[in-house]
N, C-alpha and C positions, 0 to 999 in steps of 0.2 A: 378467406385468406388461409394458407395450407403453407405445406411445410416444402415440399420440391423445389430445389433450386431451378428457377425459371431459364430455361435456353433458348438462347435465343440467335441471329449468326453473329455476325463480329458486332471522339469525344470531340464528340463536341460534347445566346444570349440569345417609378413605383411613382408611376405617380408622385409627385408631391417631391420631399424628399428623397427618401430613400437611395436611387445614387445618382441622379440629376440626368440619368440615361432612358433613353426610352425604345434604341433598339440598336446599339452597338455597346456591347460588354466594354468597361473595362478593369479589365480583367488586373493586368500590375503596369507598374513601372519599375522601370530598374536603371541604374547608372554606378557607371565605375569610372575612377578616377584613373587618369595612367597611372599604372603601378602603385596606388595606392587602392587605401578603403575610403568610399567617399558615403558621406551623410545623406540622406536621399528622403526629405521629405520626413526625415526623422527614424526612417529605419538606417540601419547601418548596413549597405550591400556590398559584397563579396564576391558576386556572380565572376563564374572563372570566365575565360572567351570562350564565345560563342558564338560560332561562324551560323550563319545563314543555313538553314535545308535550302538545298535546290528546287527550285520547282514554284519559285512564288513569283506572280506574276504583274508589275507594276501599276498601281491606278496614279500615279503621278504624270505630268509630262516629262520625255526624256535629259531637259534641264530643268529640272523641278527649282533650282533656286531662283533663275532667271523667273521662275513663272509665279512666285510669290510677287504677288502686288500690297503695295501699302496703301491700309482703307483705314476705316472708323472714324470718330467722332473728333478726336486728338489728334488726328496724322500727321497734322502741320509741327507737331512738337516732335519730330522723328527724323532721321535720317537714316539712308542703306547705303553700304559702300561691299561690295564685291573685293576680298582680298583673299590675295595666296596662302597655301598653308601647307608646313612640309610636317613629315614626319606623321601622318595620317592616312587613314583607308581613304582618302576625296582631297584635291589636289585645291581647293578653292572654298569658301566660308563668305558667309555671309555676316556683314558688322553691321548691327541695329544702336543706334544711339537715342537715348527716349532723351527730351528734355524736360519735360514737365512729370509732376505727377498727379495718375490719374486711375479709371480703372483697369482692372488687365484686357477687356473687352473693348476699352477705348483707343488702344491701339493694335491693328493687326495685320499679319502677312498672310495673304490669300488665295487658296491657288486651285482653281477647279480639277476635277479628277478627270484624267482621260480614261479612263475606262470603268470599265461598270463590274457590280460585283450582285450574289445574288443572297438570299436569305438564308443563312446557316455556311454561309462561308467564313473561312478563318483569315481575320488580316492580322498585319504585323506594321506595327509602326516603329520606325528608326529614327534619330537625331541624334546629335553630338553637341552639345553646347558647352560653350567656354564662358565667362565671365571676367571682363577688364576691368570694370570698376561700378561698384552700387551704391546707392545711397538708402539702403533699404535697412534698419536696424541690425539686422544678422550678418549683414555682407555679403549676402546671396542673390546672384541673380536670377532671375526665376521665366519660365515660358511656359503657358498653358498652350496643350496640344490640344484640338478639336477636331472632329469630324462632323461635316453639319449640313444639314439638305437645306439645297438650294428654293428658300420658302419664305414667306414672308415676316415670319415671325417662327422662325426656325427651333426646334430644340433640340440640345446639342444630342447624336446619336452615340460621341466617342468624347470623353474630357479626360484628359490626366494634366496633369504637371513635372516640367524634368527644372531642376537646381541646379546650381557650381557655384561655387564660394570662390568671389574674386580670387585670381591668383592661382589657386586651385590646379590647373589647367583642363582640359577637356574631359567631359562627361558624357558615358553612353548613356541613354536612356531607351529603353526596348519596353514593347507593350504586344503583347499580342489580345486580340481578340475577335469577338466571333458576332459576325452580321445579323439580327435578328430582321430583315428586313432590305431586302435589295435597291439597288438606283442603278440606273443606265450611267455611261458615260456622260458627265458635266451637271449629270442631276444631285450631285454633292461635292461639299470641297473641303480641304483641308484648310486651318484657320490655326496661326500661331500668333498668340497671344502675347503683345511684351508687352502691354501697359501696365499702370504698378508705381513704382519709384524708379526716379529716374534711375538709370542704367545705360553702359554702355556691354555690348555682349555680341555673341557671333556662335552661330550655329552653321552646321553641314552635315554632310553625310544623311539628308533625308532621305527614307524610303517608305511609302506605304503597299506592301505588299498584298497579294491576296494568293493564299494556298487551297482555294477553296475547299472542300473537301477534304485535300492530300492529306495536310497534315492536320491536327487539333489543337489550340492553344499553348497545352500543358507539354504539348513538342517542341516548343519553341522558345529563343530564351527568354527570362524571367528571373528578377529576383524571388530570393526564397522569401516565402509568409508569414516569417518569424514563428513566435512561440508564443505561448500565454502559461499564468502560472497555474500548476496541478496538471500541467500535461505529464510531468514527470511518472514512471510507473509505477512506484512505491507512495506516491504523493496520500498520505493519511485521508484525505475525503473518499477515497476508493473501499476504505476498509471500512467507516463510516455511510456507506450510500450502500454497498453490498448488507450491511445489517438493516438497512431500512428498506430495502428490497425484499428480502427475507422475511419483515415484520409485515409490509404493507399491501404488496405486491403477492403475497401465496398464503396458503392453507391447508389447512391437513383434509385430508381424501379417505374416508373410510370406505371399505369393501365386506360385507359379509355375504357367504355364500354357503346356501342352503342346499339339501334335496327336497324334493316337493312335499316331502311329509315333516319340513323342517327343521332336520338334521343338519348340524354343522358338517360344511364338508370339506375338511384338510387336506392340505397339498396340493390343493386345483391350484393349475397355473394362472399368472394374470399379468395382461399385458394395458396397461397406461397409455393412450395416444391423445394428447393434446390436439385438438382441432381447429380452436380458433382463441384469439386474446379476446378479453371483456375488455381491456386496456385501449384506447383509441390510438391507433396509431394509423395516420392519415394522410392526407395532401390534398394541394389543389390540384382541380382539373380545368381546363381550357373547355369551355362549353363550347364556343366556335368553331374549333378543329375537331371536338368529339365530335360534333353535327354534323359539319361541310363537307367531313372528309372522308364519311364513315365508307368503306370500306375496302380504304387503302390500306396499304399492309401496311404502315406505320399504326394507323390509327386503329387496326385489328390485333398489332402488339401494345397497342398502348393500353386496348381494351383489356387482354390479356394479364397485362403489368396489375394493373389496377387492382381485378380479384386476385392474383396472387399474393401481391404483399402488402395490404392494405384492407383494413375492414370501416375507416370513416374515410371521409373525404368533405371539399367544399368546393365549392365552383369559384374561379378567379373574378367573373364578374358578372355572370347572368343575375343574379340575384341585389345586385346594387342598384340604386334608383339610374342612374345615368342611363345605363342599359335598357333596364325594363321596360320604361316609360318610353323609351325612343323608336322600339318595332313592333309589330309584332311578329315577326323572325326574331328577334333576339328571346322574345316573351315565349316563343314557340320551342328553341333551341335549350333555354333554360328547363322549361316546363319536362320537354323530354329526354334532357339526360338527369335533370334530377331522378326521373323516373327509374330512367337506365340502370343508375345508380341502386336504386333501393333494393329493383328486383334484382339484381347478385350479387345482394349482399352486405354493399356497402350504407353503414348508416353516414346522415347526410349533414350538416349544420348550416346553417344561412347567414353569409355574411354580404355587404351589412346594411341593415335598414337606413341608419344617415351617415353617410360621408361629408360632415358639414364643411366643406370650402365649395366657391363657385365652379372650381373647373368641374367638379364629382356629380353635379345636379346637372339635369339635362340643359341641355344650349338655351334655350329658348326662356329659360325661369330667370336671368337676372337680368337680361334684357326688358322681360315684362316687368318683372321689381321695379327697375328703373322707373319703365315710361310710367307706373300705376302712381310711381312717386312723385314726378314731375307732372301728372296731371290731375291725380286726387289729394295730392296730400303723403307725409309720412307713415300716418294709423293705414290709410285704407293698402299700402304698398307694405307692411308690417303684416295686415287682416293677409294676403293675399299670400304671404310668402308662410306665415305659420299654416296656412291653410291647406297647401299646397305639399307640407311634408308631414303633416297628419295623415291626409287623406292617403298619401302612398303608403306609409306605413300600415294602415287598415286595409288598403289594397292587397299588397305582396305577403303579407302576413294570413290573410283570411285565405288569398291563392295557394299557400303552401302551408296550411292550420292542419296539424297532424303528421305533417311529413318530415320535420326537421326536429333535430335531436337537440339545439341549442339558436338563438340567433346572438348574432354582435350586432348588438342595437347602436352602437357607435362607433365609429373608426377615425382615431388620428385627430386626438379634438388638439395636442399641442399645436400642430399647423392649420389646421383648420377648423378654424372657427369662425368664417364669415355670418354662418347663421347666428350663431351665439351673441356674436358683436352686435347683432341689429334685434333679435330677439329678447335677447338674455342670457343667462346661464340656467335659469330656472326653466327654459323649456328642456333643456336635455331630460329632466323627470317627469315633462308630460311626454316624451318619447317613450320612455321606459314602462310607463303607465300605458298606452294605446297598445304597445305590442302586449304588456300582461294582459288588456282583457280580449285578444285574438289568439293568446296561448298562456292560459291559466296557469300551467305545470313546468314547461321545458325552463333552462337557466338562460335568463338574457344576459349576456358581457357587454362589458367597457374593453375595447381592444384599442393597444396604443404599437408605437415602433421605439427604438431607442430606451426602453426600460427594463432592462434585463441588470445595468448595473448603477447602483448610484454616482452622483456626482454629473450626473444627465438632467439637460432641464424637464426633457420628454418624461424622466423617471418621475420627478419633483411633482410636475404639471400633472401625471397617472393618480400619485396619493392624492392631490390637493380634489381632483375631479371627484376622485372615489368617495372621499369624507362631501363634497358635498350633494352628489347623489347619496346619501345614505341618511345625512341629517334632514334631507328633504324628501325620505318618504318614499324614492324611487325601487324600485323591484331587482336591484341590481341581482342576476345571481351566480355570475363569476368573471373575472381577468383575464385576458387575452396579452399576451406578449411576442412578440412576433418573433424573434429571434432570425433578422436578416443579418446581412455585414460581416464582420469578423470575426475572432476567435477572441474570446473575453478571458479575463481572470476567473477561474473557476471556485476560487473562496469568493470574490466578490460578488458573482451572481448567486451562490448557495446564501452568504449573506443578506442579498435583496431580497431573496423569494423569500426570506424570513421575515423582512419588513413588512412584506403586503402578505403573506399568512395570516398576519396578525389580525386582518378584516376576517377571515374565517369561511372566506370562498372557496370554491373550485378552483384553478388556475389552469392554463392551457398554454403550450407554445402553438402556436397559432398560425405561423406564416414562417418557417425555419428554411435556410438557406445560407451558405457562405460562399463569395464569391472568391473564387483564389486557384490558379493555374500550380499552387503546390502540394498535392494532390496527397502529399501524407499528411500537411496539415488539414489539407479538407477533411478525410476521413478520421482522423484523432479527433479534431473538435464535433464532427459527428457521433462518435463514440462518448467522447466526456460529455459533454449537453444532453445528449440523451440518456446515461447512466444517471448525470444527475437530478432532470427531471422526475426519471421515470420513481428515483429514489422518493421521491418528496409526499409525504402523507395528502397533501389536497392537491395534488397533478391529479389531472383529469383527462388528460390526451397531448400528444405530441404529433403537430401535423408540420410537413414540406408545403413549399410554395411551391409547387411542381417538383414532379423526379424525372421528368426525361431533359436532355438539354432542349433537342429539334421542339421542344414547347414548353419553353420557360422564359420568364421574364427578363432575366439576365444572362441567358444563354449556358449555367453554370449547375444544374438540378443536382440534389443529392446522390442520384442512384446512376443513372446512366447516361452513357456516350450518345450522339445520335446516331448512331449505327446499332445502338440496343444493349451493346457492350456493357457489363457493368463495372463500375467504378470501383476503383478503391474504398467510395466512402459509401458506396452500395453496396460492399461487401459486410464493412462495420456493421452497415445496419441491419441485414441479411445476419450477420454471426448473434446479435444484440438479439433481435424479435423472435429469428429460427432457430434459435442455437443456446445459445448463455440462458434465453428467458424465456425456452422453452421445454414444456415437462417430458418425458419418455421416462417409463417404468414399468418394471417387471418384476415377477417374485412371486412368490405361492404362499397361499393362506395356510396360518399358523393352525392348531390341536383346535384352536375355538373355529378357524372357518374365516378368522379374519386376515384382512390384510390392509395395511394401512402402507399411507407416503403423505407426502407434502408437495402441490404443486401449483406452478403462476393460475392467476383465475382467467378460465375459461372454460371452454366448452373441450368436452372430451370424450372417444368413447373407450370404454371399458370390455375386454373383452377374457371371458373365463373358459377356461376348458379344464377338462379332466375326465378321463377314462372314456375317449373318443367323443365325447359329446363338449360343444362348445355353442359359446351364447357371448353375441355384442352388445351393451347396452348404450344410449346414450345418456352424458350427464351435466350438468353445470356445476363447477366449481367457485363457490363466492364468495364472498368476505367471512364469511361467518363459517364459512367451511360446508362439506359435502361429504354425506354418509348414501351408500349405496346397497340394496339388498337385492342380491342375483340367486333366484330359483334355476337351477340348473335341472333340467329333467330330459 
């Protein structure tokens, strides 16, 4: 990882939770009231008009209202009536009357796509809703928007939600986002949600566009991403993280320079070049697309990307049971970009030995659970299933013993815990146990999502887990925090990281990403999360869930556009790693021959000259600091 700004030629979408998407971003919503400020979901938006770019091309059919049909489970408590509407961009609305109440899934308006869109293209969704009367506590009437392949058990590729508070009158709501996965024409469809509390309501003006390529999300409108607090520039944690920066983060650098007979020797110039950070600063990489694609010019910039600004990394999923146990292509793709990986440079961490819920384990293990249970008994379907994630664990672990710089022996036990439910609680410590004796020495984590700020049950369920791998003997030997989702209160996470300190771990962000089409809040919360990390005495590393968008799970990566372009909040990070926190020094040794500085630890070479003769040394600078003695002859 070096220090040149990478060029490259000219923005561009968790399992489980995370944001109920699996390959259409969504990215915002946004609604305005006429002429007023309407509440949206609990942000307050402002969004001025914002006319359409030209150029987006309709996956709807040309009466898209007409082509919403009423389905689900509750239908029969619905009614649509077609009515006029003046004083509007769409001369006609649509009026839904729910009578019963139910779920919002239980009733819906549904309308296949006539046209097809393809992977990394940008859509835009439109609607306008109005709200006549609710019976919903708040007075709001509400419509979940979807995007959904047409499958049998579908999961949703696009969800938001747009409000109006009876009376109100009409609400825009805009979304743009970005395709991480293409469909032909009629292979998905649009799905508006009114179930809920009863409601009478009326929506028009639908569009779902596609710009594919033209434009990028963040071109399109959207409300703004709000703010969190400590964004402010004077905000007192800055002056506070910068002195702990200082303390933790760097070291004094001594130089003395001789002539071969041992003479100090004054006024030699000396020039300080930082080479690389000992600091982890990382991401995930896409094993699949490093493999399948290698050597497309995406994938020859992606390679590119990687050694430049990046010295750890983790693979997105080769290394998880799901995967491993399923090919061995996957086993093969893993195997060698881990490799890829190591030889330039980058060191590598393995995430994660168990993903304890059923979707995370391969297809075919709770299916056997089952029948093992329905034809031996509970113990022998119990014997089979503890049996079965031991032995992976000694598998993948003994396959990659020596090459990984950390594993997360667990992932995401607040949602998943199906093992645990049937097991216990008390195997998660013979997990932690089989991995210590396939790797004596590296730190094995407990990795969670949603624990960055208290008042989270995921934070709560993180201590509760911790204390009881510890009082039970487990090898834990550091915390994983994912930092996906939004922009947090920055006293409130400086506060949490303090709670879980107090175990006296390591700590890592883990999986860092924000999704949000307002691209100064992306890179300010890029900057504060990472300044205050990086501030924190037991930070260990700060890694991305991907930096490109064209391969990221949300379509939305820290660093760059898909076109390679970098980001605003690529830039943050580029000024943060190459720039604010990193060392360059010059200056000529004093009457003793010495020359001293202070700078971030890492690798550096040192280079002295005087009276035509010059000499590069290389050196490491560590916690403890680093003293250098240069024979110049």
């Amino acid at each position: 990882m070096h220090r040149d700004i990478f060029s490259f030629g000219l923005k561009i979408l968790m399992s489980n939770f995370k944001f109920l998407l699996a390959a259409l971003l969504f990215l915002s919503s946004s609604a305005r009231a006429q002429g007023e400020e309407t509440v949206v979901g609990g942000t307050t938006q402002a969004n001025q008009d914002a006319a359409l770019p030209t150029g987006g091309d309709s996956l709807l059919p040309p009466d898209a209202l007409a082509a919403l049909l009423l389905a689900g489970k509750a239908a029969d408590g619905a009614t649509l009536q077609l009515v006029p509407t003046e004083g509007q961009p769409f001369t006609r609305a649509l009026r839904i009357t729910t009578r019963v109440k139910s779920g919002e899934g239980d009733i819906v308006l549904s309308a296949p796509t006539a046209s097809g869109f393809k992977e990394v293209d940008t859509l835009f969704i439109r609607l306008y809703l109005r709200t006549l009367q609710s019976e919903a506590p708040d007075g709001f009437g509400s419509v979940g928007v979807n995007i959904e392949p047409n499958t049998a058990a579908p999961r949703a590729l696009y969800r938001g939600t747009a409000r109006a508070k009876a009376g109100a009158g009409w609400v825009r709501y805009d979304s743009p986002a970005m395709a991480m996965r293409g469909y032909e024409a009629g292979k998905s469809r649009l799905e508006v949600r009114v179930g809920g509390s009863p409601q009478e309501i009326e929506i028009g003006g639908i569009e779902v566009l596609n710009y594919e390529r033209r434009r990028f999300p963040h071109q399109l409108p959207h409300r703004s991403g709000g703010s969190y607090a400590g964004r402010e520039n004077h905000a007192p944690w800055r002056r506070e993280a910068a002195a702990r920066i200082e303390k933790h983060r760097k070291a004094d650098l001594q130089i003395a320079v001789r002539d071969k007979a041992g003479r100090p020797l004054p006024n030699a110039r000396i020039e300080v070049k930082m080479t690389r950070h000992h600091y982890p600063f990382g991401t995930a990489v896409s094993e699949s697309f490093f493999a399948n694609s290698a050597g497309t010019p995406d994938n020859q910039k992606y390679r590119a990307a990687l050694k430049k600004y990046f010295n750890h990394a983790v693979l997105e999923g080769g290394h998880k049971m799901r995967s491993w146990q399923s090919s061995a292509k996957n086993r093969d793709n893993t195997v060698q970009t881990t490799a890829w990986l190591r030889e330039n440079g980058l060191v590598v961490r393995g995430h994660a030995l168990v993903w304890p819920g059923w979707t995370n384990l391969p297809n075919e293990v709770k299916p056997r659970y089952e029948k093992i249970k329905t034809e031996q008994g509970e113990e022998a379907a119990k014997t089979f299933l503890r049996a079965t994630i031991r032995d992976h664990i000694g598998e993948i672990a003994r396959a990659f013993k020596g090459q990984l710089s950390d594993w997360d022996v667990i992932n995401e036990t607040t949602t998943n815990h199906a093992l645990m439910d049937i097991l216990g609680e008390d195997e998660m410590v013979q997990w932690f146990k089989i991995a210590r004796e396939v790797e004596p020495e590296i730190p094995l984590y407990l990795n969670e999502f949603n624990n960055l700020t208290a008042g989270q049950k995921n934070t709560d369920n993180f201590e509760r887990t911790i204390r009881l791998l510890l009082e039970k003997g487990a090898p834990l030997g550091g915390l994983g925090f994912q930092a996906h989702g939004g922009a947090l209160s920055i006293p409130e996470v400086e506060k949490n990281l303090e709670r879980f300190a107090r175990f006296g771990l390591p700590m890592k962000i883990t999986e860092f990403d924000i999704v949000t089409p307002d691209e100064k809040l992306q890179a300010d919360w890029t900057r504060d999360l990472m300044t205050l990390f990086f501030s924190h005495r037991q930070s260990a590393g700060f890694l991305m869930w991907g930096f490109w968008d064209g391969k990221h799970w949300l379509g939305d990566a820290p660093m760059f556009y898909p076109d390679w372009t970098l980001k605003p909040s690529g830039q943050a990070y580029e000024k943060l790693v190459f720039g604010d926190w990193w060392t360059r020094a010059q200056g000529r040794t004093n009457a003793r021959g010495q020359y001293q500085t202070r700078g971030f630890l890492g690798d550096y070479q040192i280079t002295v000259a005087l009276g035509g003769k010059t000499k590069t040394v290389g050196m490491a600078l560590t916690r403890s600091g680093g003293s250098l003695a240069v024979i110049l002859e």
